[in-house]
C-alpha positions in Angstrom: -10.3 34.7 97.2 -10.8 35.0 100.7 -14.9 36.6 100.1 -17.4 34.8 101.9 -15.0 32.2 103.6 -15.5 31.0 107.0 -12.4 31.1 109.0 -12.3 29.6 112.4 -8.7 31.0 114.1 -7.6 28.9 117.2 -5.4 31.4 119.6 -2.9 29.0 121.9 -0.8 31.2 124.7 2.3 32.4 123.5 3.8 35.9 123.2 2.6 36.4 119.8 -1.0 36.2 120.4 -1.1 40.3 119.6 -0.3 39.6 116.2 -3.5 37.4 115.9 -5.6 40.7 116.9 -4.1 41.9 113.5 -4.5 38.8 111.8 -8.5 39.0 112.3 -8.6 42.4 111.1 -6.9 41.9 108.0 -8.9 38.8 107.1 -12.1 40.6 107.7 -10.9 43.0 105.3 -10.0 40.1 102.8 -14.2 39.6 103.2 -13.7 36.5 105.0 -16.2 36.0 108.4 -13.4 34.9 111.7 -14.6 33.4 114.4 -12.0 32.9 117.3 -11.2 29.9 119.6 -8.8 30.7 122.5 -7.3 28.8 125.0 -7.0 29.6 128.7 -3.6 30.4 128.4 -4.3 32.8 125.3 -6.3 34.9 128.0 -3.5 35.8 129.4 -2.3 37.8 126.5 -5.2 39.3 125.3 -8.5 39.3 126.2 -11.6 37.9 124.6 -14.0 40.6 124.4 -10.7 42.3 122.0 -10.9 39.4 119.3 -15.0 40.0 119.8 -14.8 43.5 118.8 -12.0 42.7 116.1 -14.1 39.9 114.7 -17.7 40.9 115.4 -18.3 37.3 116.9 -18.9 36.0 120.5 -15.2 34.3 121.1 -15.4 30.7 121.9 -13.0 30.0 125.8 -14.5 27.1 127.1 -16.6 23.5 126.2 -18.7 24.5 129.5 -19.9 27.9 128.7 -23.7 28.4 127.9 -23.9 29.5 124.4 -27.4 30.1 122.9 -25.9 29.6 119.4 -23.9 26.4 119.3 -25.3 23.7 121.3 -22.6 21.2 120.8 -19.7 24.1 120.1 -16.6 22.1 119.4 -18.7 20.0 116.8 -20.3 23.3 115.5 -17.2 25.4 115.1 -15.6 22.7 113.0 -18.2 22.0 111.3 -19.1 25.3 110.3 -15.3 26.2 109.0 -14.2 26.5 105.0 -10.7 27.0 106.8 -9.0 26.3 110.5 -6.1 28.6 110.7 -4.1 28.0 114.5 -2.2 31.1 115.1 0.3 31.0 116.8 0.2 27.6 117.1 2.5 26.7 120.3 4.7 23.1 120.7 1.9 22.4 123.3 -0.9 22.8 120.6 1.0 21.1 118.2 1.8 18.0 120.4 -2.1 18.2 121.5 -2.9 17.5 117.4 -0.2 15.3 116.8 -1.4 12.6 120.1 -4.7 13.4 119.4 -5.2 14.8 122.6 -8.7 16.3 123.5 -8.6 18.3 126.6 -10.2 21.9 125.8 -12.3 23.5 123.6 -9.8 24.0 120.9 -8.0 20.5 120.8 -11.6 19.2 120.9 -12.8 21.3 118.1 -9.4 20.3 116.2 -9.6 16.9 116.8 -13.5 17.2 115.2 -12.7 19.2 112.4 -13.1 18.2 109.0 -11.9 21.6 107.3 -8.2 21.8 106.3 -6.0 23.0 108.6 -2.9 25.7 108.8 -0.8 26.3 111.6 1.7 28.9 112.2 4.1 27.6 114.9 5.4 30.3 117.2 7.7 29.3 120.0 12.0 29.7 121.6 14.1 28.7 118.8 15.2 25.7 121.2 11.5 24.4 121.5 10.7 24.7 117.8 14.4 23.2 117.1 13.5 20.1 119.2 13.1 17.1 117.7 9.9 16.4 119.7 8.8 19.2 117.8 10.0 19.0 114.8 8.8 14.9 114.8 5.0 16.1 115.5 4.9 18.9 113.2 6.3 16.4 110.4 3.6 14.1 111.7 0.8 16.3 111.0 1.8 17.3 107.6 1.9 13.7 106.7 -2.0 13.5 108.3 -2.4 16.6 105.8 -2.0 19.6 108.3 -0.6 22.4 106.2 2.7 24.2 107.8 3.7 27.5 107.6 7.0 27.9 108.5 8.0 30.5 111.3 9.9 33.7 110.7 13.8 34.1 111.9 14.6 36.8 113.5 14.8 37.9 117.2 12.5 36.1 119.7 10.5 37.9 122.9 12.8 35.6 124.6 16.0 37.6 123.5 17.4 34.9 121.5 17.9 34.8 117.6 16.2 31.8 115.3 13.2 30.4 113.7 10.6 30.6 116.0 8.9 34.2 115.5 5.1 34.1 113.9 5.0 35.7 110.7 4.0 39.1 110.3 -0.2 39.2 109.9 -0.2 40.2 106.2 1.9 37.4 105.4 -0.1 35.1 106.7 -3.0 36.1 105.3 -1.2 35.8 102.0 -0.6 32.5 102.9 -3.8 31.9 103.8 -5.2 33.2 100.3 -2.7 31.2 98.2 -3.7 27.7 100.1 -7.5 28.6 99.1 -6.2 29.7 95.6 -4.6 26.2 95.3 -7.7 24.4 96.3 -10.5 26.3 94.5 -8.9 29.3 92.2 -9.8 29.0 88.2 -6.1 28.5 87.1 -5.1 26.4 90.0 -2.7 23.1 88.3 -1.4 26.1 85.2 2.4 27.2 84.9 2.1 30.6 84.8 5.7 32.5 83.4 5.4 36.2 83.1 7.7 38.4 82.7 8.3 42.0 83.6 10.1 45.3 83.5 13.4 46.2 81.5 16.1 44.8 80.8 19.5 46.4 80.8 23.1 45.9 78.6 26.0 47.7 80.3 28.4 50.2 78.7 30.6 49.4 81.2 31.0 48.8 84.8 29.0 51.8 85.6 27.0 52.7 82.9 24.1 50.8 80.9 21.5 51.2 78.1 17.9 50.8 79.5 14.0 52.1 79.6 11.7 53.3 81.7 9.7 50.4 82.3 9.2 50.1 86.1 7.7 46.3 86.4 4.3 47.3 87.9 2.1 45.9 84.9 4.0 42.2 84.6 4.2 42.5 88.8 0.2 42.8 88.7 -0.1 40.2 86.4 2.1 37.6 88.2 0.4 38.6 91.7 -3.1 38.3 90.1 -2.6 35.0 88.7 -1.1 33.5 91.8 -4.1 34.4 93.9 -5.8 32.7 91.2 -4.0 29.6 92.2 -1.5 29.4 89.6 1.9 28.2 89.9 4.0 31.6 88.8 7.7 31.8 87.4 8.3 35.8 87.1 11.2 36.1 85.4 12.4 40.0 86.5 14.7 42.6 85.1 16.0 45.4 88.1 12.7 46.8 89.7 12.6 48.8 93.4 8.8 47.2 93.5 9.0 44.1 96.1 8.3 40.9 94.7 4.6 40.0 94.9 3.4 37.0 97.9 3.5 33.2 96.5 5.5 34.2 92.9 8.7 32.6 92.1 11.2 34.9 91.2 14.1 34.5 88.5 16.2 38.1 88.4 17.7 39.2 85.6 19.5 42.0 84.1 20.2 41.8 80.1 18.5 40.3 77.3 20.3 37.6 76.9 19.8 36.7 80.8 16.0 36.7 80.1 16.3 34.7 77.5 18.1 31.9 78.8 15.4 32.2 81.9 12.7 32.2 79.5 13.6 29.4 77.3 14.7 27.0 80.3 11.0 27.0 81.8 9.1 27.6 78.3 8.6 23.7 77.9 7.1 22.9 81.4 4.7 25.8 81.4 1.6 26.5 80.3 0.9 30.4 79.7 3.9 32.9 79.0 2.7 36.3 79.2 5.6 38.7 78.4 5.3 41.8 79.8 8.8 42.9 80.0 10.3 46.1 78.3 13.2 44.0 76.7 16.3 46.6 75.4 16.6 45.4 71.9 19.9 46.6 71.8 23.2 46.2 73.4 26.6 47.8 72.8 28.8 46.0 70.4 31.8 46.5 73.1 31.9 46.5 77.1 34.3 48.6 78.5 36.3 46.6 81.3 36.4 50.1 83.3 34.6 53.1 83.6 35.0 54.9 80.3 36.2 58.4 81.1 35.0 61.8 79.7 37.3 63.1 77.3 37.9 66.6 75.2 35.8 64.9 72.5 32.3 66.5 72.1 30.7 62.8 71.3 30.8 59.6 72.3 30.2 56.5 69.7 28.4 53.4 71.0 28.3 50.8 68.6 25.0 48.6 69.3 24.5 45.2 67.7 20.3 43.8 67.8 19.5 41.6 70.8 17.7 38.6 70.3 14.0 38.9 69.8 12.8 37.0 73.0 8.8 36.7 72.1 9.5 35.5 68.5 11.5 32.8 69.9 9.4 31.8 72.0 6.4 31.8 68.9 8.9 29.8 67.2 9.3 27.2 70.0 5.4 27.1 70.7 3.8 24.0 71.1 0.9 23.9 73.8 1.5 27.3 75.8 -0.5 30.0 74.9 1.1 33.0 74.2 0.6 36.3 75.2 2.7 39.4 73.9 2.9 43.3 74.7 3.4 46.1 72.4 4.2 49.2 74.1 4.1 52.0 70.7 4.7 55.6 70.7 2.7 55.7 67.2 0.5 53.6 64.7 -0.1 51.4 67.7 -3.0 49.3 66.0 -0.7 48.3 62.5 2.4 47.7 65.1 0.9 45.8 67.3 -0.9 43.8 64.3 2.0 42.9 63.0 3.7 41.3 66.0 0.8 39.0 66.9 1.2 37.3 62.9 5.3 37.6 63.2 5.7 36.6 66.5 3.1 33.7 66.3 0.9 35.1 69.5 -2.3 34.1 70.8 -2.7 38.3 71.6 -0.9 40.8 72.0 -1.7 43.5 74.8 -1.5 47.0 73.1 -0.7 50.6 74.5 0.1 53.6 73.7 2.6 55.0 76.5 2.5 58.7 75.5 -1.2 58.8 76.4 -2.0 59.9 79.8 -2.7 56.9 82.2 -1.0 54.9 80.3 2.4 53.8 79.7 5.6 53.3 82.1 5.6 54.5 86.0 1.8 54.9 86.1 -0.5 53.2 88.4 -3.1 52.6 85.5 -3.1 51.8 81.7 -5.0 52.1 78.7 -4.7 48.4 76.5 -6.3 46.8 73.6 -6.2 43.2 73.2 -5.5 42.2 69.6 -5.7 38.7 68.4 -5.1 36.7 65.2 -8.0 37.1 63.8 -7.7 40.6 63.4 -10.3 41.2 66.3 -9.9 44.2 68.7 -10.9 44.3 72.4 -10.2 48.1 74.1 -10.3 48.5 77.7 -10.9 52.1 79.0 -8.6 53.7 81.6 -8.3 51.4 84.4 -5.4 50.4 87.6 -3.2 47.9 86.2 -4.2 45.2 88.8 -7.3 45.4 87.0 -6.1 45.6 83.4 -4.1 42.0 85.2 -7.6 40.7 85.8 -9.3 41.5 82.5 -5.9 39.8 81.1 -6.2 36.5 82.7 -10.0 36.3 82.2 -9.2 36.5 78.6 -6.0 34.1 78.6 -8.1 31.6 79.9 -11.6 31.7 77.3 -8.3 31.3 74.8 -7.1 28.4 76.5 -10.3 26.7 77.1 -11.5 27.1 73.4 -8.1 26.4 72.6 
């Protein structure tokens, strides 16, 4: 998302300013091209000729300075931005934007720009706290500055509060999900996926589960948020860390996905269920741990879960519907079947016993299967780009659709 964009980063003095270094790095690697605007009091921190090397560009310090490139730099650098990212943005800089206030190169270059802006306060927890502060940061949202909000946690300062400039890579995820919102092909879409397994207990202890781990339903929420969709991942127990810009709903059972499930199914717009769902649970919970006995067996009766997908075929009205089948055998026949039953738009199809494929594994080998009885295989790929291929196709379906 970030390929090709032209990011002009404004540097104000603060503490934080070594994070930027980072910032410019990681942006570059996103494929964006950085040029960086400092202030005098930036300097003091960190040097220019450091963001030069980081970026590859001259550094911009001062409205005086001869520059054989930009004759009028203020007007240049903001005219020459896709993006205007202040980071850390101090209460000085932010009470510069807020008054209009023109005084050096980067509150000039501000005031000119006609890019949208993002700034990342960084400041004491008692100057951010302030309601001087916090009345110009709420004006410039309302003149259509975006706001990221500042970390909590321990300042330079030795206090403890909001105040601390979020760590680089979460800013650059910021970053990408503000140009996702803007420009990406399923920016305005409700995007519910789900993902992992779900898990009925025995009893306080013990449960009945799979081996699903999350990371295909986890790629396919991330993918589709940096595609400037509005995601709802509904998540059974996982050790993988949520993916940047999703909205998370956790569950554990069945019956907690459901409920999940159905409560957002009218207000979105693709459900693509990903999720391992148990499709059993036992009949009985034991209150307490059950304890092992001279018997050679246990019994667990198991009553049928609710079939979540069909459902949600049931209920469909607009959404388009996307389905997995994860098979052990006849995988084609199977996973025909579902799509008719189930009322699906396609079903994703693997086979989990091959190798690369299949729970745990960092890549997969699907076929998409639609109602027509038409087949699209996918060799041996990652699963963030099995997630790609995946949304491509969910959106040819809705647009014909």
């Amino acid at each position: 998302m970030l390929k090709g964009k032209k990011i002009v980063l404004g540097v104000t003095g603060g503490i934080a300013v070594y994070k930027a270094v980072d910032l410019v790095s990681r942006l570059r690697k996103q494929g964006a091209e950085v040029r960086v605007v400092m202030t005098e009091h930036a300097q003091e921190f960190v040097t220019p000729l450091t963001f030069k090397e980081i970026s590859g560009n001259k550094v911009a310090v001062s409205m005086w300075e001869s520059n054989q490139e930009f004759n009028v730099e203020h007007i240049a650098l903001a005219n020459w931005a896709d993006v205007f990212v202040v980071a850390p943005a101090t209460a000085n800089i932010l009470a510069k934007m807020a008054c209009g206030i023109a005084d050096d190169l980067l509150s000039t270059t501000l005031l000119a720009a006609q890019a949208p802006i993002i700034v990342c306060p960084a400041m004491n927890t008692g100057m951010y706290e302030n309601p001087a502060t916090q009345e110009n940061i709420a004006r410039l949202q309302q003149r259509g500055v975006t706001v990221m909000p500042p970390a909590v946690g321990m300042l330079a300062c030795g206090t403890a509060g909001a105040g601390r400039l979020p760590e680089p890579q979460q800013i650059v995820d910021f970053i990408k999900n503000f140009v996702a919102k803007r420009e990406g092909d399923m920016r305005g879409l409700k995007v519910l996926v789900t993902a992992a397994g779900t898990r009925e207990p025995i009893d306080p202890v013990r449960f009945v589960g799979n081996r699903s781990s999350g990371k295909m339903g986890y790629a396919i929420a991330q993918a589709a948020a940096e595609r400037g969709a509005d995601v709802l991942l509904v998540t059974g127990p996982s050790a993988l860390p949520l993916p940047p810009n999703v909205q998370a709903c956790k569950v554990e059972t069945t019956a907690e996905m459901l409920k999940s499930c159905l409560d957002a199914y009218d207000s979105v717009d693709i459900v693509i269920k990903a999720a391992a769902v148990a499709d059993y649970r036992p009949h009985d919970v034991a209150d307490q741990k059950i304890k092992k006995k001279t018997d050679d067996a246990l019994t667990v009766v198991m009553d049928k879960n609710p079939d979540i997908l069909k459902e949600l075929g049931m209920r469909k009205k607009h959404q388009i519907l996307v389905g997995f089948a994860a098979e052990t055998q006849n995988l084609l026949e199977n996973a025909r079947e579902k799509v008719v039953k189930k009322n699906l738009d396609m079903i994703v199809a693997n086979d989990v016993t091959a190798a690369g494929a299949g729970f745990n594994a960092e890549t997969n080998i699907v076929k998409f299967l639609f109602p027509d009885g038409s087949v699209s295989s996918l060799e041996q790929m990652p699963k963030t780009a099995v997630a790609e291929k995946l949304l491509d196709t969910v959106m040819q379906l809705k647009s014909s659709k």
